[in-house]
TIBA-49951 format. One record per residue: residue in one letter; x, y, z of N, C-alpha, C in turn. Coordinates in steps of 0.001 Angstrom, whole numbers, padded with zeros to 6 digits, always signed. Atoms other than C-alpha are relative to their C-alpha. Layout:
<atoms>
AXYZXYZXYZ ...
</atoms>
This chain:
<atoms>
X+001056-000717+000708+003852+002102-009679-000900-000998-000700 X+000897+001109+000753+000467+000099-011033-000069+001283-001251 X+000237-000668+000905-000449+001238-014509-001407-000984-000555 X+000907+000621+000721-003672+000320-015898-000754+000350-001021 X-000045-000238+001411-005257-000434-019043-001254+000074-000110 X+001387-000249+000488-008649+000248-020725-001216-000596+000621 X+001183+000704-000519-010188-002413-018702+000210+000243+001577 X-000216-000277-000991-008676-001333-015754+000252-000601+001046 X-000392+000987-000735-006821-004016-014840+001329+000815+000015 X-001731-000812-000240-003198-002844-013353+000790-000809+000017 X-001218+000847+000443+000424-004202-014114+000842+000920+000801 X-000320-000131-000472+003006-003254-012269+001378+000583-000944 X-000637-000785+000601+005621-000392-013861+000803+001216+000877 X-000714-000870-000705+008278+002185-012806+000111+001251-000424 X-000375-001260+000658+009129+005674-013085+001354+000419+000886 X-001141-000186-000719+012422+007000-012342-000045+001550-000179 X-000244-001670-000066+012843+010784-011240+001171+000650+000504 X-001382-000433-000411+015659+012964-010098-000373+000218+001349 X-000122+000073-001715+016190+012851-005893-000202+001225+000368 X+000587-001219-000551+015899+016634-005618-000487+000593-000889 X+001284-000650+000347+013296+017407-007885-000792-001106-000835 X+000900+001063+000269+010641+014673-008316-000716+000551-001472 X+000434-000090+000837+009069+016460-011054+000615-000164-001505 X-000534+000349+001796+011683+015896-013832+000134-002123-000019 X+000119+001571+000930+011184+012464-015262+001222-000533-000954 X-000974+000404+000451+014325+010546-015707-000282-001097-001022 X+000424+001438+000976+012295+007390-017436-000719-000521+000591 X+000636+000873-000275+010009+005253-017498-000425-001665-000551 X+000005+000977+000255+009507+001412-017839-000373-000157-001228 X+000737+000105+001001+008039+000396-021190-000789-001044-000414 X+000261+001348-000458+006999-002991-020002-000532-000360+001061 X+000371-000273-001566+005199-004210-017066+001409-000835+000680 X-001292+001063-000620+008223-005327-014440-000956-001208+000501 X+000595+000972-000565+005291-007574-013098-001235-000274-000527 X+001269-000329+001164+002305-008617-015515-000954-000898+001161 X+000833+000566-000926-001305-009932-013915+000269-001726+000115 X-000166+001687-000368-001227-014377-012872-000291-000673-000557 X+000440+000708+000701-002231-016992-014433-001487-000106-000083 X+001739+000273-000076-006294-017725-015296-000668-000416+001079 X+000262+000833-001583-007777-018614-012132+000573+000454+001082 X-001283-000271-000657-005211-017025-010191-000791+000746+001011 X+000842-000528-000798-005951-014919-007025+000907+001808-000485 X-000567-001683+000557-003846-011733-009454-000033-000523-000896 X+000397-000015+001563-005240-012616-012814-000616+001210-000216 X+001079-001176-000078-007629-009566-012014+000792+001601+000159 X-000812-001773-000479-004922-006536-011532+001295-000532+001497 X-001604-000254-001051-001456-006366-009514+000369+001549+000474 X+000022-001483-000181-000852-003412-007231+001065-000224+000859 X-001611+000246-000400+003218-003253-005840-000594+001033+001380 X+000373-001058-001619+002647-001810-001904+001457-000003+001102 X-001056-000493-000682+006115-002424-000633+001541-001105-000869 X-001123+000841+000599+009861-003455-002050+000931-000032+001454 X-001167+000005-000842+012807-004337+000258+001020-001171-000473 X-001114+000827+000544+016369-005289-000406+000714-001038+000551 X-000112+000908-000960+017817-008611+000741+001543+000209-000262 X-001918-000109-000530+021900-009043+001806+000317-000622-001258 X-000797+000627+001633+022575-010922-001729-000350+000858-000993 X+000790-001068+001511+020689-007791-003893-000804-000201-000089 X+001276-000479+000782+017952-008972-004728-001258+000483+000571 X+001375-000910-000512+014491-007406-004055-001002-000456-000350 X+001248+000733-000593+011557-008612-002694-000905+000941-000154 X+001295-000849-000082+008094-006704-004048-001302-000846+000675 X+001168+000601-000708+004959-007576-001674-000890+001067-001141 X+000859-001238+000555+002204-006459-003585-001721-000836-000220 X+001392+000122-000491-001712-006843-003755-000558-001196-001380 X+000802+000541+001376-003573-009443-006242-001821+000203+000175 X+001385-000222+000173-007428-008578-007326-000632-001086-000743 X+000630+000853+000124-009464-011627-007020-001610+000582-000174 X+001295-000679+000500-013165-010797-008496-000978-000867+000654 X+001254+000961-000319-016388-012106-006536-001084-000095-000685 X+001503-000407+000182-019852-012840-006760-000655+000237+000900 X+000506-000453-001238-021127-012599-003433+000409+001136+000393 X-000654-001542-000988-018673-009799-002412+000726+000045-001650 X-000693-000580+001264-017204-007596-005071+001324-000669+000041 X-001433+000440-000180-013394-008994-004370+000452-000404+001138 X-001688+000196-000709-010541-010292-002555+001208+000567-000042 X-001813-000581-000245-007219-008547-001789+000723-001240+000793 X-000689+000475-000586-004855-010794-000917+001470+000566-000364 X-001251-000504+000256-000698-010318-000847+000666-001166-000800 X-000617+001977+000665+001763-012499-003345+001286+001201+000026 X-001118+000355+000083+005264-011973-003443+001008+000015-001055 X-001147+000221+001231+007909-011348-006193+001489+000336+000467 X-001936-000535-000185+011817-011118-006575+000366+000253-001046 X-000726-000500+001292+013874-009216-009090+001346-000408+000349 X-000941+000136+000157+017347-009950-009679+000635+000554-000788 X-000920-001175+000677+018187-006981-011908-000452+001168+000460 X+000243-001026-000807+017489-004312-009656-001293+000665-000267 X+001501-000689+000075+013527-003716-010140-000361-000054-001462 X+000749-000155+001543+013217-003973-014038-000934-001200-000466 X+000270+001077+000104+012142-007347-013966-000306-000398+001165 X-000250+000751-000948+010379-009403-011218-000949-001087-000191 X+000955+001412+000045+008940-013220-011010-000634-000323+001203 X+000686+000683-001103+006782-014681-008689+000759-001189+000563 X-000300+001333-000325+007696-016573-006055-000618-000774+000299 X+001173+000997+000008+004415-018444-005930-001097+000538-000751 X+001271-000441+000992+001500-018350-008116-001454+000210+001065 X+001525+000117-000682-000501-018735-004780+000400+001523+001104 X+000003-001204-001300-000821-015578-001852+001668-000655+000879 X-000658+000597-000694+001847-015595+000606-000709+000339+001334 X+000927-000697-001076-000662-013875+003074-001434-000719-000715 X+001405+000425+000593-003407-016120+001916-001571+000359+001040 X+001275-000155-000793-007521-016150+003631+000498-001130+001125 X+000384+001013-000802-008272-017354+006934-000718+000370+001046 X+001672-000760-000629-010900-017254+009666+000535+001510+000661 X-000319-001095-000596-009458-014339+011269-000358+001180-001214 X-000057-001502+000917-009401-011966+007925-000219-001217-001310 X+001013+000611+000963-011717-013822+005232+000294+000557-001350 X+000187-000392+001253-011576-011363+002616+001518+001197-000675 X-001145-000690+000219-008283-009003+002865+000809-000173+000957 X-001236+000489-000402-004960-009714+003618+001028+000674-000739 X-000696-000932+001479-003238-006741+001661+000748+001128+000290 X-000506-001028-000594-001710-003425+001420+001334-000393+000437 X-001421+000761-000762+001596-005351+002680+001082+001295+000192 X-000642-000325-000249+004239-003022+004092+000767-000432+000631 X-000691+000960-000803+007462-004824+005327+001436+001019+000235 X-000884-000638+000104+010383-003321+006756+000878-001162+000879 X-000889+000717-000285+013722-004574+007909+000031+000560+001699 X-000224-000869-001347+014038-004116+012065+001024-001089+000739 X-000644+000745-000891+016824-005897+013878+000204-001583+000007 X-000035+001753+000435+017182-009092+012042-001190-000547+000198 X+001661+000424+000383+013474-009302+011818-000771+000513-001207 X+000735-000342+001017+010719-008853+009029-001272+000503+000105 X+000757-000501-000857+008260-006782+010334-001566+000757-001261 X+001221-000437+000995+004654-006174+007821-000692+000237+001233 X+001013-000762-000458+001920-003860+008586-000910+000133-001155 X+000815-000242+001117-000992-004407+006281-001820-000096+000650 X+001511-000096+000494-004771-004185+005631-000678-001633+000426 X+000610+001578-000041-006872-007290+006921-001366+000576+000703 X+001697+000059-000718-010932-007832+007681-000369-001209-000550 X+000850+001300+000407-013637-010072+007161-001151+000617-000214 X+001834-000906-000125-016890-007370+006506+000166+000713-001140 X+000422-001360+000984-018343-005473+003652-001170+000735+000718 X+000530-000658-000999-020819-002808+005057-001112+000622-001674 X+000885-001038+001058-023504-001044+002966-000056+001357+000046 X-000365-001200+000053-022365+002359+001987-000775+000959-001015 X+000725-000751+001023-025098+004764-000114-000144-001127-001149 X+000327+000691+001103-026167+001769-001651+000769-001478-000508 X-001123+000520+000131-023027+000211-002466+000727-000666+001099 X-000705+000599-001197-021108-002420-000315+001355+000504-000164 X-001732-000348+000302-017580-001493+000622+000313-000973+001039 X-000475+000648-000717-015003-003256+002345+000271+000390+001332 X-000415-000467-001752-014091-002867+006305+001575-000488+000081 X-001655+000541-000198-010419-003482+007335+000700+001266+000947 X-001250-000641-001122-007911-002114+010165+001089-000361-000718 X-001797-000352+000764-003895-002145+010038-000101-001631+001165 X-000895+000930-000816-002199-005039+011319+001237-000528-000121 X-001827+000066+000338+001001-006600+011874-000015-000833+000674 X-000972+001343-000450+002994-009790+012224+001565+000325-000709 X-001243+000443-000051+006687-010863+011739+000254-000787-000644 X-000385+001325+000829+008539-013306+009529+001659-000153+000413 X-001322+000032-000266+012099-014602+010374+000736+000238-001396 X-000786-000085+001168+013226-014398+006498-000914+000485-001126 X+001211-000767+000712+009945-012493+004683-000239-000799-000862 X+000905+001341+000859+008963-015140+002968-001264-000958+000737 X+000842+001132-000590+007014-017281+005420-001032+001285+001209 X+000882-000791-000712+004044-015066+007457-000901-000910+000763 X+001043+000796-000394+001848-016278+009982-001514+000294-000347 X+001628-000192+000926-002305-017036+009089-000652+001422+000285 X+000787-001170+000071-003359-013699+010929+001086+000663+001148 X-000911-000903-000837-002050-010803+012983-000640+000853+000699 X+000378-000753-001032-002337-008289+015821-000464+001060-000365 X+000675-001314+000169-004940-005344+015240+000994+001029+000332 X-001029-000728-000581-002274-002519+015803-000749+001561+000080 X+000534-001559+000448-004728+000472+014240-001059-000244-000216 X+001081+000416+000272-008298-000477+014774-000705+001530-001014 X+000956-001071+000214-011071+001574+013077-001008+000481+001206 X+001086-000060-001289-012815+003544+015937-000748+001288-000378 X+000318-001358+000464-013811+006979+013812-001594-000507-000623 X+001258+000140+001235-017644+006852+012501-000145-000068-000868 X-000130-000879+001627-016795+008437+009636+000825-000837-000655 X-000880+000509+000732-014270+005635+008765-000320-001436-000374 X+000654+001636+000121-014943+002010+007396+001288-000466-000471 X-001339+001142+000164-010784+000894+006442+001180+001093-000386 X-000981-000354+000311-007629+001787+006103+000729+000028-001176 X-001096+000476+001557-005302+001626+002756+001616-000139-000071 X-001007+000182-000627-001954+000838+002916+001401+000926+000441 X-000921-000940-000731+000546+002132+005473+001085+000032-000091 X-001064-000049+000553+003918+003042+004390+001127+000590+001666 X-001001-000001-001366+006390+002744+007654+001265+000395+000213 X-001486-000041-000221+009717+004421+008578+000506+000275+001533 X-000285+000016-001559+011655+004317+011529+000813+001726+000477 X-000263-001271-000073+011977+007720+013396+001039+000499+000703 X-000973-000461-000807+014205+009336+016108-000358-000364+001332 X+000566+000595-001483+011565+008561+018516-000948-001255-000030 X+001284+001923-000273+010132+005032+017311-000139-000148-001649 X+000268+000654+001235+008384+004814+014185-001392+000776-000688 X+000745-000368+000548+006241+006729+011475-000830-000499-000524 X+000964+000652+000698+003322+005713+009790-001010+000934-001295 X+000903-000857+000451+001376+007549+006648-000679-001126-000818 X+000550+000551+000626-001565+005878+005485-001195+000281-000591 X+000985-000199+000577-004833+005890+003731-001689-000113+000810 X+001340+000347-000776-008484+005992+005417-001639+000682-001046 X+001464-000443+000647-011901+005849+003652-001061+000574+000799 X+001144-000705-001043-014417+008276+005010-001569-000162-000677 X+001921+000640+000494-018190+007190+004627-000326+001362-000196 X+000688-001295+000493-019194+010968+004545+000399+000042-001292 X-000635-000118+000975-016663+011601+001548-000441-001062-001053 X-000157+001357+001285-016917+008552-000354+001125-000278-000530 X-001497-000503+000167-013331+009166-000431+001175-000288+000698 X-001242+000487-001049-009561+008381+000357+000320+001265+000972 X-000855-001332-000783-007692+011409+002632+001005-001209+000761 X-001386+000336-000509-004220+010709+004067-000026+000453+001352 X-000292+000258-000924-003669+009705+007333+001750-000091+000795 X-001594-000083-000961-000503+010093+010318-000117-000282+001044 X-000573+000749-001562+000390+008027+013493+001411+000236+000026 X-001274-000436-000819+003377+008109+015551+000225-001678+001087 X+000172+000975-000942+004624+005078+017488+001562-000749+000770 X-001187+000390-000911+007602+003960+020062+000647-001260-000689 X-000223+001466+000199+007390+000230+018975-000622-000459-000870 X+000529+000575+001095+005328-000107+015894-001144-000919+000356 X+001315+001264-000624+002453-002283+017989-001033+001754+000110 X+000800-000678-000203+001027+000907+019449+000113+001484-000195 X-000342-001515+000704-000059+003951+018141-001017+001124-000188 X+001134-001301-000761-001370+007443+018536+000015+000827-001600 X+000236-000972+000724-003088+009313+015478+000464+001310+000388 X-000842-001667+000151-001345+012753+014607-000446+000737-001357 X+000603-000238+001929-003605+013396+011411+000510+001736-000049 X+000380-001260+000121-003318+017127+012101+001753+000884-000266 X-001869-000157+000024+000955+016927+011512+000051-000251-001004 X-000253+000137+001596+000422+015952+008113-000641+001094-001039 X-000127-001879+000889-000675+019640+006397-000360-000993-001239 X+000138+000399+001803-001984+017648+002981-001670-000381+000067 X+001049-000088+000898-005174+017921+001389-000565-000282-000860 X+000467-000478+001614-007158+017769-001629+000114+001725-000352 X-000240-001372+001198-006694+020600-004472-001595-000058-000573 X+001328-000223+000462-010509+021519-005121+000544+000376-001555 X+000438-000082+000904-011044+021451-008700+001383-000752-000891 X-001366+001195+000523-007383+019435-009216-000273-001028-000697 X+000188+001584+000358-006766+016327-010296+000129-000887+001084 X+000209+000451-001643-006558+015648-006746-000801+000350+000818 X+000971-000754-000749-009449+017789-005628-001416-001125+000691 X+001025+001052-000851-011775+014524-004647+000355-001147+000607 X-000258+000815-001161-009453+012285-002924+001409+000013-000338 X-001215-000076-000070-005634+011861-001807+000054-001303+000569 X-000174+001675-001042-004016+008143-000715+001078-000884-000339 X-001313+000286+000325-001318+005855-001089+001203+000923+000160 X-000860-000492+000133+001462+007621+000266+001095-000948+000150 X-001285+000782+000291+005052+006522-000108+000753+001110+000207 X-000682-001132-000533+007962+008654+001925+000758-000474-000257 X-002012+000732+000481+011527+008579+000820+000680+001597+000344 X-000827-001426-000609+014482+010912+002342+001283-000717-001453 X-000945+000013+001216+017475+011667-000833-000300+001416-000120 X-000540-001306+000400+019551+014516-001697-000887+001032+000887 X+000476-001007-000697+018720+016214+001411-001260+000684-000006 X+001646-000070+000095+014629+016290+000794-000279-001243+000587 X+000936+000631-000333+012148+014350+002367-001366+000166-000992 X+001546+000127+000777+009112+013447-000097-000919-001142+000083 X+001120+001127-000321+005659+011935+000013-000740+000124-000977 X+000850+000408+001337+004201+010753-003077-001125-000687+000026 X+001119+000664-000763+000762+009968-003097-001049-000121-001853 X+000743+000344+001010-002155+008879-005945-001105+001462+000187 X+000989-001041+000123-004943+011372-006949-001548-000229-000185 X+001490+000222+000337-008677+011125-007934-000290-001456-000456 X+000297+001169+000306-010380+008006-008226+001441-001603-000389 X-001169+000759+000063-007362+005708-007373+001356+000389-000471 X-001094-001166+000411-004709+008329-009318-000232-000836-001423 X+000495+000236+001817-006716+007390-012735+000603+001503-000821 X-000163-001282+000614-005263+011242-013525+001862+000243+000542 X-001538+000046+000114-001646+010623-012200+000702+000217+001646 X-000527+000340-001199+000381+010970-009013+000729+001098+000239 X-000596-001045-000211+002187+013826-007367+000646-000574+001341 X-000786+000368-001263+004601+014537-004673-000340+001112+001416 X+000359-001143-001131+004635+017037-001247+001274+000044+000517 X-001604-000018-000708+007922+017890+000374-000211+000203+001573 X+000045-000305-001502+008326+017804+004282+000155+001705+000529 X-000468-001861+000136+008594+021706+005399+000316-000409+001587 X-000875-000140-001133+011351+021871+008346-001490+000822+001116 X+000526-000872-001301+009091+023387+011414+000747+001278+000373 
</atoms>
């Protein structure tokens, strides 16, 4: 969970809920587990946590986003890297620099990081481009999904294989895709900015092998709530199966500046 403060820089914080009913609130952090980088840093500007995974000795590995500030281009996303060693309350950097740093392939984002464990491999699916675009005025960023491999998730190569281009008019990038493995391959729910909207909406693929993959937007039943706190955009989802539910927790209006909710899977 990011939490941010008056200036609207984000720190990185938890909430703990009960497994079959997300809405009661078991606790919450009171501290950031991960505060912004040092001065200069490429996450002095805001920290945003996009995927954890647990390693064979305990401890846990958060990939998560740092907000580098431009002048030519509004920002940089790049990915950095932390480990906790008390089960998520606490985590340090394991470099002060990206571990998904810039390079000619993807210039300006390298983010969004989703990593999962597959067969004694380390398998990320994140956010990468090199384009801002002029949108009603305003430049925004461009970016597809992609994906590489690491033998021990620490070490990534400089760029990776387009897996989920942008080919929709209406779309100029993705946000990051939260991955589980299915019965018949491999799920995907992620985020897509629509140039009509000005807005996130939640996205669904389907895929054998995690390289290639077939949009299924019309299997995911979720929306905006007109006049909600979610009624002008939905994004960031995050799926977790416990105590016999399946839930997908997702952000609300203007980044989930108004708070975060959940959706439950409904059996067919």
């Amino acid at each position: 969970m990011q939490c941010r403060d008056e200036k609207g820089i984000g720190r990185v914080g938890f909430v703990d809920v009960s497994g079959s009913d997300p809405s009661r609130i078991l606790g919450v952090s009171d501290e950031p587990c991960l505060d912004v980088g040092l001065p200069g840093t490429f996450d002095e500007n805001g920290v945003l946590p996009t995927s954890v995974i647990q390693l064979d000795d305990g401890r846990l590995l958060m990939y998560y986003v740092g907000f580098e500030l431009g002048k030519s281009i509004r920002y940089r996303l790049l990915t950095g890297l932390a480990i906790s060693e008390d089960g998520g309350n606490h985590f340090s950097r394991a470099h002060h620099t990206p571990i998904l740093e810039r390079s000619d392939a993807e210039l300006y984002f390298r983010c969004a990081s989703f990593v999962l464990r597959d067969a004694g491999r380390y398998r990320m699916w994140y956010a990468g481009g090199s384009e801002w675009i002029p949108v009603n005025g305003k430049l925004m960023p461009c970016y597809d999904l992609r994906h590489i491999e690491s033998p021990n998730g620490f070490d990534w190569p400089a760029s990776g294989k387009i897996v989920l281009p942008v080919v929709n008019d209406d779309e100029h990038g993705f946000g990051r895709p939260w991955v589980r493995a299915h019965q018949s391959g491999f799920q995907m729910f992620f985020s897509v900015r629509k140039l009509s909207l000005g807005q996130y909406r939640l996205a669904y693929a389907e895929s054998s092998d995690g390289i290639h993959w077939v949009r299924r937007d019309e299997l995911l039943g979720l929306d905006v709530s007109p006049g909600e706190w979610d009624g002008e955009a939905i994004m960031y989802s995050a799926v977790t199966q416990t105590a016999g539910h399946t839930w997908l927790f997702y952000n609300g209006n203007n980044f989930g500046e108004h708070g975060m909710g959940f959706a439950e899977l409904e059996s067919a």
